[in-house]
C-alpha positions in Angstrom: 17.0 45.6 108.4 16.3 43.5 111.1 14.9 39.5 110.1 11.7 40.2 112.4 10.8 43.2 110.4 11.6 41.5 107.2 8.8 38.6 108.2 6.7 41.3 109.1 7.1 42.9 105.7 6.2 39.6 103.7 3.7 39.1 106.0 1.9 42.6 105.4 2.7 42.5 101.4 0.9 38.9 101.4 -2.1 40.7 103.1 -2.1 43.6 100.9 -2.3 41.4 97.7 -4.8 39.1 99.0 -7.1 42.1 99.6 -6.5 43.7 96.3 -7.2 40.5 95.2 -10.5 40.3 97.3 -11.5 44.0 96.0 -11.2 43.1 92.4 -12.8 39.7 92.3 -16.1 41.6 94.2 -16.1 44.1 91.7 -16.3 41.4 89.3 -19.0 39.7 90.7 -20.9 42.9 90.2 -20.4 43.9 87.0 -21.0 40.2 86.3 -24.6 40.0 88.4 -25.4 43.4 86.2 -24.6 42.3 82.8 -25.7 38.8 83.3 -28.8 39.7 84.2 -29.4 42.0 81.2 -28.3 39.2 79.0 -30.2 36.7 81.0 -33.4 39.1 80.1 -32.6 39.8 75.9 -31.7 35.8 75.6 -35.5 35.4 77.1 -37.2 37.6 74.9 -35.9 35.9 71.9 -36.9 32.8 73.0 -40.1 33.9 73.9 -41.0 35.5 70.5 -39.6 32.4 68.5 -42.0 30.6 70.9 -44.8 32.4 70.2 -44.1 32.6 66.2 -43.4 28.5 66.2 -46.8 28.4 68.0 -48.8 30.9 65.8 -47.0 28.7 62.6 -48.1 25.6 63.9 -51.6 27.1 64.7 -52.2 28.1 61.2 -50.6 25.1 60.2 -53.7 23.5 61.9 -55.9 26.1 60.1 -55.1 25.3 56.7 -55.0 21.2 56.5 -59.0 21.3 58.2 -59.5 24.0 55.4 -58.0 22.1 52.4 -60.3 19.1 54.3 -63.4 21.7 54.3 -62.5 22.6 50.5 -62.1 19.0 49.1 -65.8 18.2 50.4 -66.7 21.7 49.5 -66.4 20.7 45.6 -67.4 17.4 45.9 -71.2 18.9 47.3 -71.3 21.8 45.0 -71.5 19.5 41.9 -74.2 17.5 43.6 -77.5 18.6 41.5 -79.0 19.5 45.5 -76.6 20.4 48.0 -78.8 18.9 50.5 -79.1 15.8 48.6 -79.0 12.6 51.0 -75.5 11.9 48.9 -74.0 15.4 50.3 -75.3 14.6 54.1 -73.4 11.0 53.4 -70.3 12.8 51.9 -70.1 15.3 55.2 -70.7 11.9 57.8 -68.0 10.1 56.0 -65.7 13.2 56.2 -66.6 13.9 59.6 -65.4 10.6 61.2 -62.6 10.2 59.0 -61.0 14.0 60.1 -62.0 14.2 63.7 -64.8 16.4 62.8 -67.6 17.0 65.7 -69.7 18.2 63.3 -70.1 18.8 59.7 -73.1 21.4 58.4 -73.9 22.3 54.6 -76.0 25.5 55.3 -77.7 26.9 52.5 -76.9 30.3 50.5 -80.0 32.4 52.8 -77.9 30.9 56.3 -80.6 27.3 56.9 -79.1 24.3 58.1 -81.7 21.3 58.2 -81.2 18.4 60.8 -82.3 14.8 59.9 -84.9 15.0 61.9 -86.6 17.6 59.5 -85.5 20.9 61.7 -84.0 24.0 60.1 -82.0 26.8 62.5 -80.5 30.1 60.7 -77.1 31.0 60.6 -77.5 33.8 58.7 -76.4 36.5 61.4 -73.7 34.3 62.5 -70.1 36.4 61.3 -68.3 33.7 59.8 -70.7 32.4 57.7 -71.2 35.7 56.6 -67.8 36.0 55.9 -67.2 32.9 54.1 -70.2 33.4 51.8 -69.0 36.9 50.5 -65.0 36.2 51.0 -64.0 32.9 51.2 -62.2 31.2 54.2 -63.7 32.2 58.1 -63.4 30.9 61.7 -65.9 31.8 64.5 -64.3 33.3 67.8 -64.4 30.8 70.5 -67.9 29.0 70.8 -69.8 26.9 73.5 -70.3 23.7 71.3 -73.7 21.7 72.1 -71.7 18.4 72.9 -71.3 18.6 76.2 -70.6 21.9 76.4 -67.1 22.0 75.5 -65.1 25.1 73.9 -64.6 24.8 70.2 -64.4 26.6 66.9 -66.7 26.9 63.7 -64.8 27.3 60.4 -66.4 27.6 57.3 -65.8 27.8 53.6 -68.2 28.6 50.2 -69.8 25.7 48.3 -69.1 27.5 44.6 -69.7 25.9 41.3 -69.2 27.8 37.6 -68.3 31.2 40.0 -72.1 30.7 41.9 -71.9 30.5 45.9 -74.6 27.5 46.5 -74.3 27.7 50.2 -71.7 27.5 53.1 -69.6 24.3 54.9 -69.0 24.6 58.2 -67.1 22.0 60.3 -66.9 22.1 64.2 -63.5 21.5 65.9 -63.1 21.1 69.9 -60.4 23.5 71.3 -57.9 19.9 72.0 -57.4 19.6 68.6 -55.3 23.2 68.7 -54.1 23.1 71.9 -51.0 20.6 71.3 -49.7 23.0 68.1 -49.5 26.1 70.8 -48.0 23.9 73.4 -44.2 25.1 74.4 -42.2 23.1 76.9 -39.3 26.2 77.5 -37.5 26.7 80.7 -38.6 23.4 82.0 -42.1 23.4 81.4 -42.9 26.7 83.0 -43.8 28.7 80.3 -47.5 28.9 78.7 -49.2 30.0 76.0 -52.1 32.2 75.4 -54.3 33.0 72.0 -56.2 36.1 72.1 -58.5 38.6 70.5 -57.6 42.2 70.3 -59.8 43.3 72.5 -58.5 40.4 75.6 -61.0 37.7 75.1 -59.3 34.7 75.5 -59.6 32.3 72.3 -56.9 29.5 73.4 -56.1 28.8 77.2 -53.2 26.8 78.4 -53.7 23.1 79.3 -53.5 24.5 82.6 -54.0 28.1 83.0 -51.7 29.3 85.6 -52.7 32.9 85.5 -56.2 32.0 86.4 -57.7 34.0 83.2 -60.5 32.5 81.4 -62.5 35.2 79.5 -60.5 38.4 79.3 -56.3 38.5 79.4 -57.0 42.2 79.9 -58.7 41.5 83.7 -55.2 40.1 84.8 -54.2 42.3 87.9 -50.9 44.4 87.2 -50.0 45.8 90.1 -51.2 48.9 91.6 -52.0 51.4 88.8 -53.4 48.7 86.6 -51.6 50.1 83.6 -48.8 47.2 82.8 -51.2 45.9 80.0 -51.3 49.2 78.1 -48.4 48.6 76.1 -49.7 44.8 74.9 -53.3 46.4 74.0 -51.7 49.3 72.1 -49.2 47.2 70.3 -52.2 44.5 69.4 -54.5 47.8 68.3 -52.1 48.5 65.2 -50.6 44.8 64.8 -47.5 45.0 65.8 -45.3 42.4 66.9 -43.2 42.7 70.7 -42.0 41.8 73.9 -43.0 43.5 77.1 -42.6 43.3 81.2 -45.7 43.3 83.3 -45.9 44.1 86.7 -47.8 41.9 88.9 -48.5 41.5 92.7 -47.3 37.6 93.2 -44.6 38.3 90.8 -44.5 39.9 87.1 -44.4 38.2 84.1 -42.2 38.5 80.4 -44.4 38.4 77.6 -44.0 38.2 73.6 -47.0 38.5 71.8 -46.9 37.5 67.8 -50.1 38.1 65.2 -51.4 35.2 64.6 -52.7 36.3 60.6 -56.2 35.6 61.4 -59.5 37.4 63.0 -56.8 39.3 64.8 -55.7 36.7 66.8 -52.3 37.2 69.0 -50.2 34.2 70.0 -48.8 35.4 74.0 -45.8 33.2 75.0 -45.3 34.1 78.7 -43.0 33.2 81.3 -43.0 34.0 85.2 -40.5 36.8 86.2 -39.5 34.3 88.8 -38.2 31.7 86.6 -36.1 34.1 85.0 -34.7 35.2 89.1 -34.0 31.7 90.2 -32.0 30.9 86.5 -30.1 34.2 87.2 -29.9 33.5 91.4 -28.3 30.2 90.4 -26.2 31.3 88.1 -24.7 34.2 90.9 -24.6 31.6 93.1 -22.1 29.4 90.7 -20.3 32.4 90.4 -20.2 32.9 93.9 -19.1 29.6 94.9 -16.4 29.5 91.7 -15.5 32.7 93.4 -14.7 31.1 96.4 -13.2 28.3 95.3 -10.4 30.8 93.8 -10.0 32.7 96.8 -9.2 29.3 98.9 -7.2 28.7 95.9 -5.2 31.8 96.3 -4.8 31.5 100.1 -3.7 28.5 100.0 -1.3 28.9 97.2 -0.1 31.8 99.2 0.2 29.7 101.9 2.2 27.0 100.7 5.0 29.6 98.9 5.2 30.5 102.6 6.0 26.8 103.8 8.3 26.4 100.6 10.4 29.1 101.7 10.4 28.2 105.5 11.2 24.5 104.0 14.7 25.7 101.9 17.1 24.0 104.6 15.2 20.8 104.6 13.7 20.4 101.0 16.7 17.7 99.9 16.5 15.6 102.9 12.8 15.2 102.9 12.2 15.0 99.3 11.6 11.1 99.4 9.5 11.3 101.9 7.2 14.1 100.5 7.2 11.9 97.4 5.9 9.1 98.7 3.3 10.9 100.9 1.6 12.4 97.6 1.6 9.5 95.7 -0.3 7.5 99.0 -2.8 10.4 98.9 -3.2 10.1 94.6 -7.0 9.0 94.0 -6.2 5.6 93.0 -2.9 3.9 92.8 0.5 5.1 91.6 2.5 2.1 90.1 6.2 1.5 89.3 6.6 -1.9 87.0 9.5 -3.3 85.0 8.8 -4.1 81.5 9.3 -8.1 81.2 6.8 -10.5 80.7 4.4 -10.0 83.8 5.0 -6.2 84.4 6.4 -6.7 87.9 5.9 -4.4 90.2 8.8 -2.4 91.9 6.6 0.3 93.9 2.6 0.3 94.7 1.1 3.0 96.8 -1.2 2.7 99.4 -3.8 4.0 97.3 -3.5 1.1 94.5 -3.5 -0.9 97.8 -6.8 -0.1 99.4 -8.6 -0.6 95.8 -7.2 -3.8 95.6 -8.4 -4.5 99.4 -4.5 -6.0 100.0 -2.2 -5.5 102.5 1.5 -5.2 101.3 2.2 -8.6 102.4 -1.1 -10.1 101.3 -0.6 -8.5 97.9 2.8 -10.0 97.4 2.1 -13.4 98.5 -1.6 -13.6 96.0 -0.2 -11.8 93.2 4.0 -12.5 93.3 4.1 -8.3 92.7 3.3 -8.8 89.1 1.0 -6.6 87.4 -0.8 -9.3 85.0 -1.0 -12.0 87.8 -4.3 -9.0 89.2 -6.0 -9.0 85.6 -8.5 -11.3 85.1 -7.1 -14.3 83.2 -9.6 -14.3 80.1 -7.9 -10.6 79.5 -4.4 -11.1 79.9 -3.6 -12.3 76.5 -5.1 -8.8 75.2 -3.2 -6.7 78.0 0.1 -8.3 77.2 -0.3 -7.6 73.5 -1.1 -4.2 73.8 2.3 -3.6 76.6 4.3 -5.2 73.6 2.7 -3.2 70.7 2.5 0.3 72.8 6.7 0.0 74.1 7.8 -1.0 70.1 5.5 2.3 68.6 5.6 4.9 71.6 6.8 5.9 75.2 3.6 5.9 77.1 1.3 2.6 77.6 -2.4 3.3 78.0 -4.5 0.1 78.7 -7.9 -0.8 80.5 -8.3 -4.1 82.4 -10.5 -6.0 85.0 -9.5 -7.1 88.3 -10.9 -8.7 90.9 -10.6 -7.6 94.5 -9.9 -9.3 97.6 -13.5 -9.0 98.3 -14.7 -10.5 95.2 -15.4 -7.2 93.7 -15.6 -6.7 89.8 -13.1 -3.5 89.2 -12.2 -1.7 85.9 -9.2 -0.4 85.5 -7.9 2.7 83.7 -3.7 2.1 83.9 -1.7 5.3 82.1 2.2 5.3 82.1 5.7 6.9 80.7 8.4 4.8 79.7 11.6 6.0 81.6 15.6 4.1 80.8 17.5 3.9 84.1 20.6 2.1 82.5 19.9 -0.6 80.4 16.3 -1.2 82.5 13.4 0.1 81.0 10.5 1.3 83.8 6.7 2.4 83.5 5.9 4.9 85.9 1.9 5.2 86.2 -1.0 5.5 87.7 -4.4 3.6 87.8 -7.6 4.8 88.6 -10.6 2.7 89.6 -13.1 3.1 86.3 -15.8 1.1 87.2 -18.3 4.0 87.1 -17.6 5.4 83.7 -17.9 1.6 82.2 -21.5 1.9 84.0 -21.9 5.1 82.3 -21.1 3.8 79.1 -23.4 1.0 79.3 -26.1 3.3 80.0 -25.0 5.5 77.0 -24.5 2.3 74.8 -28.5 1.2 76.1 -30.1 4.3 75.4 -28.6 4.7 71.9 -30.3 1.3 71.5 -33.3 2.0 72.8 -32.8 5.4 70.6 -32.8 3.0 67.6 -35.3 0.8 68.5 -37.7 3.7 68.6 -37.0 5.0 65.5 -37.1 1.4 63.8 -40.5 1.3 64.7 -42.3 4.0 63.7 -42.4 5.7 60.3 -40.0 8.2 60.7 -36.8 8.9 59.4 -34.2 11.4 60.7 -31.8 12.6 58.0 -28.8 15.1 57.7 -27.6 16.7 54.7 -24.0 18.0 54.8 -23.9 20.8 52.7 -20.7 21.3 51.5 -19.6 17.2 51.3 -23.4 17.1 49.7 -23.2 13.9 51.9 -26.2 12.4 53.2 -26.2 10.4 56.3 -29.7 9.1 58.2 -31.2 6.7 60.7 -31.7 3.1 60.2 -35.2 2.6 58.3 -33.6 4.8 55.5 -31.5 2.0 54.3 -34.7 -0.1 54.6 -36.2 2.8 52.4 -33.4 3.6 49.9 -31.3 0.6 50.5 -28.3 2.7 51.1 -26.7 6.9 51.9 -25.4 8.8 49.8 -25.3 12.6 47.8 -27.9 14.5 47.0 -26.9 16.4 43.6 -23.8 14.5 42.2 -22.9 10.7 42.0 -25.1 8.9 44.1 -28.4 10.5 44.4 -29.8 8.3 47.0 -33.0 10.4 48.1 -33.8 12.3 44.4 -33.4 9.1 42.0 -36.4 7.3 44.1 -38.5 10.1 44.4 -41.2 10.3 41.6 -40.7 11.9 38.0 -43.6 14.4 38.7 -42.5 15.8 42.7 -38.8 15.6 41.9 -38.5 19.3 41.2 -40.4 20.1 44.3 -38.2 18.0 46.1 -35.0 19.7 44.2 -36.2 22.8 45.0 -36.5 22.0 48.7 -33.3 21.5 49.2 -31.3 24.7 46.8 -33.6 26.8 49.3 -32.5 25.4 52.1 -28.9 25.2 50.9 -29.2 29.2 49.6 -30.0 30.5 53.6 -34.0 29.6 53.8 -34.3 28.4 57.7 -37.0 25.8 56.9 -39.1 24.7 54.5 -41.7 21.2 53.3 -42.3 19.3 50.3 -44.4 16.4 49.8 -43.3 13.5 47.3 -43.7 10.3 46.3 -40.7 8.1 46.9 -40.1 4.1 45.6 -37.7 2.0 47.7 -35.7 -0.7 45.9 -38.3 -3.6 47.1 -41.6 -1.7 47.0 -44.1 -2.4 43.8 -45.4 0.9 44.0 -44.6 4.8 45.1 -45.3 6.1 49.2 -45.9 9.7 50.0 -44.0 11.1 52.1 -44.0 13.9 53.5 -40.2 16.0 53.8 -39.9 18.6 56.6 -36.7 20.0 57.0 -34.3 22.9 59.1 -31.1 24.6 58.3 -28.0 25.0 60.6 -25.7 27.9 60.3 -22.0 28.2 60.4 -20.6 31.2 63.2 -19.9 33.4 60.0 -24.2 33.0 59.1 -23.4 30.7 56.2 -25.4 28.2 55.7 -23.8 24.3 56.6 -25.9 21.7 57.6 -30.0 20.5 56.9 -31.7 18.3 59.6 -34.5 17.0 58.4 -37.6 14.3 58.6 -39.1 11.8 56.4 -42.8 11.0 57.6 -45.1 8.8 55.7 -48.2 10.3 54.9 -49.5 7.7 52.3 -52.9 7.2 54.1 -54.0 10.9 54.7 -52.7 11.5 51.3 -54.5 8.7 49.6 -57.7 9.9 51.3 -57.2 13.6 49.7 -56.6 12.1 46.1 -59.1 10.1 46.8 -62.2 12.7 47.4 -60.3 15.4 45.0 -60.7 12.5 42.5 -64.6 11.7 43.2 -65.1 16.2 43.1 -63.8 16.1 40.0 -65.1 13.1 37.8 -68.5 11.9 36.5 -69.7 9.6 38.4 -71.3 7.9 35.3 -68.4 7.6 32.9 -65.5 8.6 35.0 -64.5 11.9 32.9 -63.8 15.2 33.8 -67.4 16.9 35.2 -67.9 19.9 33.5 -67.1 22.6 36.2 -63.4 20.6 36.5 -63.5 20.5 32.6 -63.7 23.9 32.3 -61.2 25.0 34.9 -58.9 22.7 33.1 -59.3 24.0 29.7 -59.5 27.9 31.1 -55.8 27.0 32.7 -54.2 25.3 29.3 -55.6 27.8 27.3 -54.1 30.8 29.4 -50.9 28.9 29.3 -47.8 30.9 31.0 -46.3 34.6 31.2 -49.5 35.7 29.8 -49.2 34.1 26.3 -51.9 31.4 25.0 -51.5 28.1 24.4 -51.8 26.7 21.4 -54.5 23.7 21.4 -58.3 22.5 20.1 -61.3 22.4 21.3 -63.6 20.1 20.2 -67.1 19.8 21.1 -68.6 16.2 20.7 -73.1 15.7 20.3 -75.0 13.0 19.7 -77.2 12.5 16.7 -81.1 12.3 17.7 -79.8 11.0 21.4 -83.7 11.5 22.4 -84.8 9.0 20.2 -82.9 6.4 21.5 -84.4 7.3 25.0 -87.5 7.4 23.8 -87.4 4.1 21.8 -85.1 2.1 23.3 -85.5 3.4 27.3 -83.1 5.6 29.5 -81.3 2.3 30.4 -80.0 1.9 26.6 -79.1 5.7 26.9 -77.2 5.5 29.5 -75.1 2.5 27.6 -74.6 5.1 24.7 -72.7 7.0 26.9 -70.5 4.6 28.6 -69.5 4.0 25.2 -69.5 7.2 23.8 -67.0 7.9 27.2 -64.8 4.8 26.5 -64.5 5.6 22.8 -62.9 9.2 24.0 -60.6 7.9 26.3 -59.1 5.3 23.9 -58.6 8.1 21.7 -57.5 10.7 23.3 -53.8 10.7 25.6 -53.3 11.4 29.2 -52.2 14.9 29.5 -55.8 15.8 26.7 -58.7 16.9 28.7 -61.7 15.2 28.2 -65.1 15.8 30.1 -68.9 15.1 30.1 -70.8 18.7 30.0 -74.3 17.6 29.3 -76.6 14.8 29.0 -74.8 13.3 25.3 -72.6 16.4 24.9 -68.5 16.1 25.6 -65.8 18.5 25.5 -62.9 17.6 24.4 -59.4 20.0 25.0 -55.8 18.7 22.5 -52.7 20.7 23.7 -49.9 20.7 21.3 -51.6 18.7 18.0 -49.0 20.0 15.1 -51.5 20.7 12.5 -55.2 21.2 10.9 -54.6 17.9 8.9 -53.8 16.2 12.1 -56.7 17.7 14.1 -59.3 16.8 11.1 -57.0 13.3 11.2 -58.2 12.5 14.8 -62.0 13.8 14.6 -62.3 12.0 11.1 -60.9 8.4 13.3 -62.9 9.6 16.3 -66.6 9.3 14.4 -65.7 6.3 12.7 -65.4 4.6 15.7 -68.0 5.8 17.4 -70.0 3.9 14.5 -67.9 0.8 14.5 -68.4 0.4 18.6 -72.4 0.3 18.1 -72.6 -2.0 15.1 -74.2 -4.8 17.7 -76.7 -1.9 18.6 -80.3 -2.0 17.9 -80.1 1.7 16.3 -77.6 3.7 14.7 -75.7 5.9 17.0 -73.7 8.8 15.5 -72.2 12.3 16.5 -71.0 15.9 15.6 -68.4 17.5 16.0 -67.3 21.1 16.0 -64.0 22.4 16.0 -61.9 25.8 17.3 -58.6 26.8 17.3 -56.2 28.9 19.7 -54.7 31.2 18.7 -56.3 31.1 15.4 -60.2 32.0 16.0 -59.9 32.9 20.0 -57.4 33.2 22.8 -59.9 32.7 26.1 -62.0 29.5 26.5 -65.6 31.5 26.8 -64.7 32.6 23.6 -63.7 29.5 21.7 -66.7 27.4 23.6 -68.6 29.8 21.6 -67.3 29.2 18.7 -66.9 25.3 19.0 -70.3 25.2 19.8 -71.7 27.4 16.4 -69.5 24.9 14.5 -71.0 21.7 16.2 -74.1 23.6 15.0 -73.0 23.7 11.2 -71.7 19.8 11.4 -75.8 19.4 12.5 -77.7 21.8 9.7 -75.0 20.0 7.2 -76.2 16.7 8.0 -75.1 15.0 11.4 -72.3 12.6 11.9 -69.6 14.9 10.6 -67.3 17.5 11.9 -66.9 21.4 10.7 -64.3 24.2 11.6 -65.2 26.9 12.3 -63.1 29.6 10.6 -65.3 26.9 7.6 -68.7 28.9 8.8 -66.9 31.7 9.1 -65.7 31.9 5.3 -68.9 30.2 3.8 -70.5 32.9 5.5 -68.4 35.5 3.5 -68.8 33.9 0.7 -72.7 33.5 1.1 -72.3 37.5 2.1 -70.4 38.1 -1.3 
């Protein structure tokens, strides 16, 4: 065969591959354009839907910590004697500039709310007081609030006391203090968030609506037969939860929409359909380019087997000058060096050269072609030691320097070289590369993780992360100044669960076996003591769990946030609801609830306890001799006396004018019980022996499970034998299975 129709041949079968080539990477750009876009669209409906159930969370999140607010007050007004007493109007001011409250009402059970000023308006057609005075818990739809007409909502709960609804509590919220919990920041700030009714009326707009919708989502335009909303209203109609395409004429929109679990709100979490076409037209366009890039690639390796093989005859003789051609043309400088003291140099390229800012000749005569003659003196000492230590362990020497240029120029240095033995001469063949940008880089990284620190050293917050199968805990930097040190969490050193308190450690403990057996999130509250501190600091612990690619769970990321001051505050009005405000005991509506709760004990079996219902002898006459004033000092004393005799966990409470209740879990027999009431009057006589009249009491006595199970029915029955200890005399206490067998005998 001829040579001309050989080339011809090579020349055609290079062709032919490079368009079967061509064919098959174009075929692969559009299976890839198809299936990426597919996945591009799935991937953004889950994120959409986890958008719009984080927001919906956060929203009732929001919800229930203005409700608990709402119920703490709720208590403390229903035990006011008048729920429109001047001390409930204070109570609701204080509360409503503490909790960002526009407005606090107490409306009355017929729907009447009274201003200061001596008007009255009626609520009593108004939906969500209706609802929380038959239910419980309500919010209003989206209202037109009187200060300056902003949005807002109305959320109400029952003022109840011994099972009676007294009246209604509403508080008024602007629509900014919900807005932030059903704010997403997805796909660079382009997506939104709507909360709606079922029926379209818009309840929660976007910061900054970019739809344009303000009172009905269903007036959106669709496109041309109006019908891309039907799905979303259907699904809505029977509560369902989805993700849906609507059509639009500037450009459709994905949409997830999510229940919200109240009033039949729906969270929407929406993002243009043009977002989701330039993330998928930049992707192609990678693709396209990458594409490219292996095309050329192909050509030109194509190309240069062609040159190889015209270059066969003349590869040997023009080796050494090929070689030196690619190493001038290396981005930055190949070196050869001999391996004495000062590295000197054998070979530089032209490369190394024009970083340097040397001629050859101006090279030699600054530097004497050694190596550590160009590094700045204050780091030769370090370089030399690390040649030494790298040639005695190893065949490769990896160093970084400084040198300066000839213009003056600061330059890092990255120097990487192989050890080669040419006779009994040891060279380093290498090549440096002009580092100065990374080091920049670093020092930018190196400044924001300071800046990263700083920030968290100055605010209350602490970052943690639980490794779950090390049970290794590692944190940021206030939790050293918090727990002094890291550690486990379940064996050896406990470092978070030692210094939380006795009474939330199990909550806490719990937490974190949740977490560890697959929950995705979860929050506990505690009390935690650092080392230093002289008393305990809520905190509150809100943490996430990461999953290993087999679904198991690994890791917990987590945050420490001190709540001491909002929790304070809650104790705090809790505490004034359910105390005497004379004596500081139980009141009698807490009392009861107490007593009802002990007595019912767990899984439905009683618990074994006494009650023991406390009365003062002739308590009138002492008014009526003495004044109300020396009354009231009887029952300071009467209170004190009770709470030096009975312990912590005992429940003792004021349920009348001189009458006390008082509920002993766990007492281990009738000789102990008649023990402590026996003690219990003496002292009461001993602490009025300075008085100007005797004071004595009565005491009656039941037992569970012996004369009742439920607390209506042993009140009953403490009370009838308080009655007895009376008709037998005063100052003196009875059982009463005691009236119950005199009376059989008396019957007999």
């Amino acid at each position: 065969m001829p040579r001309w129709l050989r080339a011809v041949g090579r020349v055609f079968m290079n062709v032919f591959v490079l368009l079967l080539f061509g064919c098959g990477l174009a075929l692969s750009l559009w299976d890839f354009s198809v299936s990426s876009r597919h996945d591009a669209r799935d991937t953004l409906y889950m994120y959409l839907r986890q958008a719009a159930e984080q927001c919906a969370t956060s929203f009732l999140s929001q919800l229930e910590e203005k409700f608990t607010t709402l119920e703490i007050l709720a208590d403390a007004v229903a035990v006011q004697p008048d729920i429109l007493s001047p001390q409930s109007l204070e109570l609701a001011r204080i509360a409503a500039r503490q909790q960002s409250i526009l407005r606090i009402n107490i409306v009355t059970a017929t729907g009447d709310v009274y201003g200061s000023d001596g008007s009255r308006i009626s609520i009593a057609d108004r939906p969500h007081f209706i609802q929380a005075l038959r239910v419980g818990r309500s919010v209003s739809n989206l209202l037109t609030l009187r200060a300056g007409g902003v949005p807002g909502f109305a959320m109400a709960v029952p003022i109840r006391l011994d099972g009676k609804t007294r009246g209604v509590l509403t508080g008024t919220y602007s629509v900014d203090a919900f807005n932030r919990a059903v704010t997403i920041n997805a796909f660079g700030g382009k997506g939104y968030i709507y909360v709606i009714e079922r029926d379209g009326g818009v309840v929660l707009n976007p910061l900054r609506p970019p739809l344009g919708v303000r009172g009905n989502f269903f007036e959106l335009s669709t496109g041309e037969d109006g019908r891309g909303l039907e799905p979303l209203r259907k699904g809505m109609a029977v509560g369902e939860t989805g993700a849906l395409h609507i059509p639009g004429a500037d450009g459709g929109l994905y949409l997830s929409y999510v229940p919200v679990g109240i009033n039949g709100w729906y969270v929407l979490a929406i993002i243009p359909e043009n977002e989701l076409d330039r993330q998928f037209a930049t992707t192609k366009e990678r693709a396209f380019i990458l594409s490219g890039k292996l095309a050329l690639l192909l050509i030109g390796l194509f190309a240069y087997i062609y040159r190889i093989r015209r270059r066969d005859a003349r590869h040997l003789a023009s080796k050494h000058r090929e070689l030196r051609a690619l190493t001038d043309n290396v981005i930055g400088g190949v070196l050869k060096s001999d391996t004495d003291v000062d590295f000197t140099l054998d070979y530089m390229s032209s490369g190394y050269l024009d970083l340097m800012g040397y001629t050859r000749e101006a090279f030699a005569e600054r530097f004497q072609d050694k190596l550590l003659n160009t590094i700045l003196e204050e780091d030769r000492d370090k370089v030399r030691e690390g040649i030494r230590t790298q040639i005695l362990y190893g065949d490769t020497i990896e160093l970084e320097y400084r040198s300066l240029t000839r213009e003056g120029r600061l330059v890092w240095f990255y120097y990487k070289g192989r050890l080669v033995r040419d006779g009994d001469r040891l060279w380093c063949y290498a090549i440096a590369f002009d580092a100065t940008g990374q080091h920049a880089l670093m020092e930018r990284e190196k400044l924001a993780n300071e800046r990263y620190r700083f920030i968290m050293d100055q605010h209350a917050i602490i970052i943690f992360e639980w490794d779950i199968r090390e049970d290794r805990l590692s944190a940021s930097a206030r939790w050293l100044e918090l727990l002094g040190k890291e550690g486990c969490l379940f064996r050896g050193d406990a470092a978070l669960i030692t210094h939380v308190h006795p009474d939330d450690r199990p909550g806490v403990e719990d937490l974190f076996h949740r977490l560890a057996g697959g929950q995705d999130k979860g929050v506990s509250e505690a009390r935690i003591t650092s080392p230093d501190a002289h008393r305990a600091v809520w905190y509150r612990i809100e943490a996430s769990t990461l999953f290993g690619q087999s679904g198991e769970p690994v890791r917990v990321m987590g945050l420490l946030i001190d709540i001491d001051m909002q929790k304070t505050l809650e104790l705090s009005l809790r505490d004034r609801a359910e105390r005497d405000s004379a004596t500081g005991l139980y009141n009698k509506a807490t009392a009861r609830r107490l007593a009802e709760r002990l007595i019912a004990g767990k899984d439905g079996e009683p618990h074994a306890c006494a009650l023991l219902l406390l009365d003062l002898d002739d308590f009138k006459s002492v008014n009526d001799t003495l004044g109300h004033a020396a009354g009231d000092t009887v029952i300071v004393r009467i209170a004190a006396v009770l709470q030096r005799n009975f312990r912590h966990s005992d429940i003792v409470g004021r349920i009348g004018g001189d009458e006390f209740m008082v509920c002993v879990p766990d007492l281990s027999s009738r000789r102990e019980i008649a023990g402590k009431a026996a003690a219990l009057l003496r002292e009461i006589e001993h602490a009025f022996v300075d008085f100007e009249m005797d004071v004595s009491a009565s005491i009656g006595i039941a037992l569970v499970p012996g004369d009742d199970a439920a607390f209506a029915g042993l009140y009953r029955k403490a009370d009838e034998a308080l009655y007895h200890s009376k008709h037998r005399g005063k100052n003196r206490f009875s059982f009463y299975d005691e009236i119950r067998f005199s009376r059989f005998d008396n019957h007999s």
